[in-house]
N, C-alpha and C positions, 0 to 999 in steps of 0.2 A: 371460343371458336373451335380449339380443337375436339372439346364435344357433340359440338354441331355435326363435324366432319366424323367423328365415329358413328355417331346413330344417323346420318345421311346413307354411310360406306353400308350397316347393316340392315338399311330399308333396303335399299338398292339390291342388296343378295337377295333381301327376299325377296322381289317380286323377278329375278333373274327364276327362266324355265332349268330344270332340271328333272332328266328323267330320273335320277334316283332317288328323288325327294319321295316318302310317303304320301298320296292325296286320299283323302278318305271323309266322308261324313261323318258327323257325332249327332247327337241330340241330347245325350248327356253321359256323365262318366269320367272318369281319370283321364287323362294325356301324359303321359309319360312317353313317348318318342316323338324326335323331332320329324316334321312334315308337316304340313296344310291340311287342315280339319276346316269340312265347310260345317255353317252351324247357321242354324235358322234364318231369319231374317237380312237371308242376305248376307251376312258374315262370315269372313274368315279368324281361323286360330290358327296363327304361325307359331314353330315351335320350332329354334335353330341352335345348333352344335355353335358354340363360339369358343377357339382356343379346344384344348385338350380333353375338359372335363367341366365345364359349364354349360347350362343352357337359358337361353330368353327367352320370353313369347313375346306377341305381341295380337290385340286383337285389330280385324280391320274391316272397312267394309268391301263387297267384292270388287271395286273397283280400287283399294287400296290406301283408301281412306282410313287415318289411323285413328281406332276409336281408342287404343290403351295401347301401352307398352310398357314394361316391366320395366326401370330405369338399368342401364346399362352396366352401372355401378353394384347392385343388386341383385345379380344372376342365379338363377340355380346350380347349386356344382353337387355331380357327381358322387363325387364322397361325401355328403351331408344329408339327411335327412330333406326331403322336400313333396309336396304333391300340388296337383293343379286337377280341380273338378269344372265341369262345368254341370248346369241341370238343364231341362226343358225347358226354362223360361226364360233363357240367354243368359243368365245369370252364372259369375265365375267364384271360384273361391280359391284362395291356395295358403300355404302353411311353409313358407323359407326356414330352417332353422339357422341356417347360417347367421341370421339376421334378427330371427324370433320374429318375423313379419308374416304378421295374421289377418288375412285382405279378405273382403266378401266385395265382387264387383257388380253392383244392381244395378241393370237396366230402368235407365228412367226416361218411358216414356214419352213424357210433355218435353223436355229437353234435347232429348235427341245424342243422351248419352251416359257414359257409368258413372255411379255412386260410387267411391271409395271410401270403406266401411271397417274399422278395425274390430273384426268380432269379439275378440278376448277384452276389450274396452266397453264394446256396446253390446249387449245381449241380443242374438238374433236368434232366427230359426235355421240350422243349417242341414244342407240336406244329409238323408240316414248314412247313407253309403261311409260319404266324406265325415263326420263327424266322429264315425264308426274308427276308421283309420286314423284322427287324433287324437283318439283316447287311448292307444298303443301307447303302454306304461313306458316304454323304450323314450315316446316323447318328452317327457317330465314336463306337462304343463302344469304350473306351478299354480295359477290364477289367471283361468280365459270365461269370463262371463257366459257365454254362448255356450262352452260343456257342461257347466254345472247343471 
């Protein structure tokens, strides 16, 4: 119950107006600051400050329908290592080190939502950019399928 009531408390912020918030379109690329990214098909990318040195995302549709969310427990912080790509084809990826969580999120289609996919498990095609920046030897990926 009382996690209901946290990730209720942090839908609720997001769809609260705020003119300081970032709003901006992507199509593809890094996100690293928090604000409202519209992105294709009708979607948003929320990306919010929680606490001092954390951040969540969450993806949604524009009416605020939650296609994904980063689990609450699971945040990016600050001090650690992290990145979040999206591509052209609605497609998300990101690299937690806090956690060593290695997520490819595919749009599927016939479903009407994302594929969670652990790349360094399963061999996928990742985009150049993003692939490009987990191979920074700083990472120490020991054994991720998808670099090799």
């Amino acid at each position: 119950m009382k996690t209901l009531l946290i990730i209720f408390t942090i839908l609720s912020i997001t769809r609260c107006d705020n003119p300081s918030r970032k709003v901006e379109s992507i199509k593809s690329g890094f996100i690293t600051e928090s604000g409202t990214y519209y992105w294709g098909r009708n979607q948003n990318i929320i990306m919010k400050n929680i606490g001092d040195d954390e951040k969540i995302f969450a993806i949604t549709t524009e009416n605020g329908k939650i296609l994904y969310q980063q689990p609450i427990n699971i945040t990016f912080s600050d001090y650690h290592k992290w990145t979040l790509y999206v591509d052209e084809k609605q497609n998300a990826y990101f690299y937690n080190g806090d956690y060593q969580e290695t997520k490819a999120l595919i749009w599927n289609k016939t479903e009407n939502k994302f594929n969670e996919i652990n790349f360094c498990q399963k061999s996928i095609s990742l985009p150049a950019d993003f692939k490009k920046k987990l191979l920074d030897p700083n990472l120490n990926f020991t054994s991720c399928k998808s670099l090799e």
